[in-house]
N, C-alpha and C positions, 0 to 999 in steps of 0.2 A: 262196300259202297265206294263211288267214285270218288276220288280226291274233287273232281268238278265241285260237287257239293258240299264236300266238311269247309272247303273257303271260302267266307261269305254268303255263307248261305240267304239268296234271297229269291223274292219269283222270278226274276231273269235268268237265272242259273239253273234252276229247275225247271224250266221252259228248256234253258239249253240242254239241259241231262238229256232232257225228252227228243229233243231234235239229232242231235249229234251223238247219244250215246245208243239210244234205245235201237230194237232189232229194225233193219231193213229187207223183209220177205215179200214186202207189197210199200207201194207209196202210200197208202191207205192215212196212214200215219202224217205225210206231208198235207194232206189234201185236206184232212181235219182238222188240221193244226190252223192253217189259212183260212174255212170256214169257220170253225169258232172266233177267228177275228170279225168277221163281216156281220155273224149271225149277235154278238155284241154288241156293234155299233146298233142295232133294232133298239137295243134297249130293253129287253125281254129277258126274266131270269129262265123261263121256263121255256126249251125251245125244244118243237118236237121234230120226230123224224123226217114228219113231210118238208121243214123247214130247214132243219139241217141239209137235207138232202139236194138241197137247190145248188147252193155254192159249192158243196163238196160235189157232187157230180160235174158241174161245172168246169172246175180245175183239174179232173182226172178228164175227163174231154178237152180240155188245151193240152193237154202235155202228153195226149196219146197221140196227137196231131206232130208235135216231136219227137218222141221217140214212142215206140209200138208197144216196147216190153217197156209193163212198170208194176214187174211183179218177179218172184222166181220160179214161180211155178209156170207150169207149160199151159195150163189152163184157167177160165176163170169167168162163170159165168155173167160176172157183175161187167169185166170190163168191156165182153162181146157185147152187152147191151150198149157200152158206152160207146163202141166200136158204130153198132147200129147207129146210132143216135147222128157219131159223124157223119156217115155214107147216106144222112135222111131216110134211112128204112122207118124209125119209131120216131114220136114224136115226143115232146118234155114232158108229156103227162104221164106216159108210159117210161121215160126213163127214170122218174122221181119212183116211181111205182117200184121199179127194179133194183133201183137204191135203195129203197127204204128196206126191201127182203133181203138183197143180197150184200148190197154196201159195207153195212156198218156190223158183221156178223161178228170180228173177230178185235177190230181196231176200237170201239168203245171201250171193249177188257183191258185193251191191251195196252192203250196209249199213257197210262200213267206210270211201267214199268220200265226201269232199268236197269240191267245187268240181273236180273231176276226179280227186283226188290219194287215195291211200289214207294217212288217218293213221298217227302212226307207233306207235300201239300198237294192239293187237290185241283184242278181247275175247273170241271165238272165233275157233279155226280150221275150216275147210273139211273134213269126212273121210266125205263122203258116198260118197267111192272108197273108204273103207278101213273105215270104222267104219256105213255107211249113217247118217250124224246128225252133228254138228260135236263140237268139242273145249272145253270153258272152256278160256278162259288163268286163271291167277292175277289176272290185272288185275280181271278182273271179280267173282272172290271179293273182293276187295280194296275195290273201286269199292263194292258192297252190302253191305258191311258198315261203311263209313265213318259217320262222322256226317249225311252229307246223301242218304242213301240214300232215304229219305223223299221229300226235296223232288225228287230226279232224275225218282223215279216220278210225282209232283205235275205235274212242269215237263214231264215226256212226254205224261200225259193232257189237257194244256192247248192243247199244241199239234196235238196230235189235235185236239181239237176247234175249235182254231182251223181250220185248214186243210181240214177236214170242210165246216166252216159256210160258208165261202165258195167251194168246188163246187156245196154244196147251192144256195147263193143263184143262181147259175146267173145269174148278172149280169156285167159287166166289173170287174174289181176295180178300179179307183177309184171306182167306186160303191159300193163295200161300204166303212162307214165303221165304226171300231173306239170305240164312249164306256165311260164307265165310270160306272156308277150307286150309289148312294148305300151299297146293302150290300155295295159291294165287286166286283160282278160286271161282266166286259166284255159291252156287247150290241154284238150285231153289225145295224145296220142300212142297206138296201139300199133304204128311202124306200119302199117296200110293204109291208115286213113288219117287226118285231124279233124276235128271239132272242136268249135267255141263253146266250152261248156259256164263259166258264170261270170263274174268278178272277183277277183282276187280278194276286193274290200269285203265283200257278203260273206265270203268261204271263210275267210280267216277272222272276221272280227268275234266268231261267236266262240270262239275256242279262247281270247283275250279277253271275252268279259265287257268289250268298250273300257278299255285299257290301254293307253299308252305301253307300247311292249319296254322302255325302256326306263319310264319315269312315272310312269303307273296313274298319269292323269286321266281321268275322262275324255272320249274321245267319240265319236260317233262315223259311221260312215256314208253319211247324207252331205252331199253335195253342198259348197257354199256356206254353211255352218263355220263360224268362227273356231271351235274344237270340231273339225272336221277333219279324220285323220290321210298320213300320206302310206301308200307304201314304201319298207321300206328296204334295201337288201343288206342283212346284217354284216356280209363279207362286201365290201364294195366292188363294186365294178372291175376297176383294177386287177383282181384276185383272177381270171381270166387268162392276162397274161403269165399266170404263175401257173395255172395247169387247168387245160384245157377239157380234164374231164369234173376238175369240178363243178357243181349243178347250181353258177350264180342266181340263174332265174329258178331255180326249184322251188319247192315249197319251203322244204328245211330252212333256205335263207332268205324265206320272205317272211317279215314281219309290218305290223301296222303302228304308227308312232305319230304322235302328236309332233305338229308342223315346227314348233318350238326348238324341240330336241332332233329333229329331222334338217332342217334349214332357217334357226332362227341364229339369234346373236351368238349362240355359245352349241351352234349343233354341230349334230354327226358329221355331216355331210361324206366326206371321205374317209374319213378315220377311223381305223380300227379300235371297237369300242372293247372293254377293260374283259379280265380272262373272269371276272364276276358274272359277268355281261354272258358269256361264252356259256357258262354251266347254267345261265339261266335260259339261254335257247337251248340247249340241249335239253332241259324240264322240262321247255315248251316241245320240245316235238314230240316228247316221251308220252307227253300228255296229251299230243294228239293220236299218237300210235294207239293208245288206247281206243279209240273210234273205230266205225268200220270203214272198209277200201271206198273209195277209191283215197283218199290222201293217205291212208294207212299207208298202204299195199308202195305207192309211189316215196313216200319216204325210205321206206326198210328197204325197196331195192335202190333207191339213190345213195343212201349213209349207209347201209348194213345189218344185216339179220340177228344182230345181237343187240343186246343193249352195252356191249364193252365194245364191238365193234362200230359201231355207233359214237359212243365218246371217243375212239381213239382216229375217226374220220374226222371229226371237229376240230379236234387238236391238230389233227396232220394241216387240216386246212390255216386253222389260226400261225402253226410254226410259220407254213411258207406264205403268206399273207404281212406277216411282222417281218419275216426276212425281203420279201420282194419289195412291200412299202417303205422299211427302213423305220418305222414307228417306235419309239423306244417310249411314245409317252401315249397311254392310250384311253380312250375316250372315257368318261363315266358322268352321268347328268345329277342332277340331286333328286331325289326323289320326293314325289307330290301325293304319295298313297300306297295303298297297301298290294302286293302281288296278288297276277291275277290267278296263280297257276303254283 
């Protein structure tokens, strides 16, 4: 099982297993995940096919309008109907209809499995034998109605569209490289083309939990909220003029940090934070590599195809970082909770 889950185990984190660990063959997976929010707010424990099928067909029709492929297979009869549906050949009676056969054939089984295993809570049951349509558990009233209900739906449409963009790119994924640009946005580029694929805040926060990467407070990444987290980049800026093939905007040294420990009376801001601080990004990306590409695939060819090749790029970066800043005193906050990773 995931380390994701032995820490902390709560339904946020098992939503997140579900989102960011589980197999990506079909978006089928993202599009449910987002309907069951919607089909919730009804207020309905018992929601059938025809119902589900509204919003989950729905959102694989916006997002086929973005990109074309959102599956790995070359074929797929469910999504030519939704194909139809854009181009006005069918109309929503018949595409619910073709949902309801074809849609949900493989992703009801499949969506509570991780890494082979089915997690141990449940957010719907199965009762297409009994009910034609599945069951809410409580877990998932519970789960969307908490305080990060928000960011859940943030961090699922993020990884949509990560995993979308790099089908679409139709390259090898170590060629699809992940940066982040200056308003915040990851692009995804493949040396012919770029794309704006999400936000930085949504991709990353669900791998931290709503965590402070550095002092472990709660943190959110909704707009204007008082714990409303910053990006932030674990090597400063600076780090640049010490060698330019290091990857300041990369993923490896973006993290998300509470404004506090980021630019408050006693923050980061420039300073290189403590070699503690160092082995604890290096967990974090360890423990994103376990995910699938595209942020995998864009880490291991940024930092290195080993896991010791990997620690000994961190290092190389922190030596000439400490030597180019001249930092002999280096940063560490106090801690407000428990890691998230």
């Amino acid at each position: 099982m995931s380390e994701f889950y032995e820490i902390q185990p709560s339904k946020e984190n098992y939503w997140r297993s579900i989102i960011l660990f589980g197999r990506n063959v079909a978006s089928y997976k993202f599009a449910l995940a987002k309907a069951l929010y919607d089909v919730k707010t009804a207020g309905h424990t018992v929601v059938t096919l025809d119902q589900l099928a509204v919003p989950f067909s729905r959102y694989i029709c916006e997002h086929l309008q973005l990109v074309d492929k959102q599956a790995t297979s070359q074929s797929s009869k469910f999504l030519d109907f939704c194909r139809a549906y854009n181009r006005n050949e069918i109309d929503q009676t018949m595409l619910i209809n073709k949902t309801v056969r074809y849609g949900f054939v493989n992703v009801i089984d499949a969506f509570h499995c991780v890494h082979g295993q089915e997690i141990p809570q449940r957010f719907f049951s199965d009762a297409r034998k009994t009910h034609q349509g599945i069951i809410l558990t409580d877990e998932i009233f519970q789960l969307f109605d908490g305080e990060q209900s928000k960011d859940l739906i943030e961090e699922t449409e993020a990884r949509w569209r990560l995993v979308e963009t790099a089908w679409d790119m139709n390259l090898p994924k170590h060629l699809v490289q992940i940066q982040h640009d200056e308003q915040g946005i990851l692009v995804a580029d493949n040396k012919i083309r770029r794309v704006n694929v999400t936000s930085v805040k949504s991709a990353l926060n669900g791998y931290q939990k709503s965590k402070c990467f550095y002092c472990f407070t709660d943190i959110t990444i909704t707009q204007f909220l008082p714990n409303s987290a910053d990006v932030d980049h674990f090597f400063p800026h600076k780090l640049r003029y010490c060698d330019a093939q290091k990857p300041v905007n990369g993923v490896a040294n973006l993290v998300l940090a509470c404004t506090e420990c980021n630019r408050g009376q006693n923050g980061k801001f420039d300073r290189l934070p403590s070699v503690s601080l160092l082995a604890q990004l290096h967990k974090r990306n360890e423990y994103l590599i376990t995910s699938h590409h595209p942020l995998r695939e864009t880490l291991i060819a940024q930092t290195g195809f080993t896991e010791i090749a990997r620690r000994g790029f961190l290092q190389s970066a922190y030596d000439c970082a400490t030597h180019h800043l001249g930092m002999a005193y280096k940063w560490q906050p106090k801690q407000n909770g428990h890691s998230a990773f």
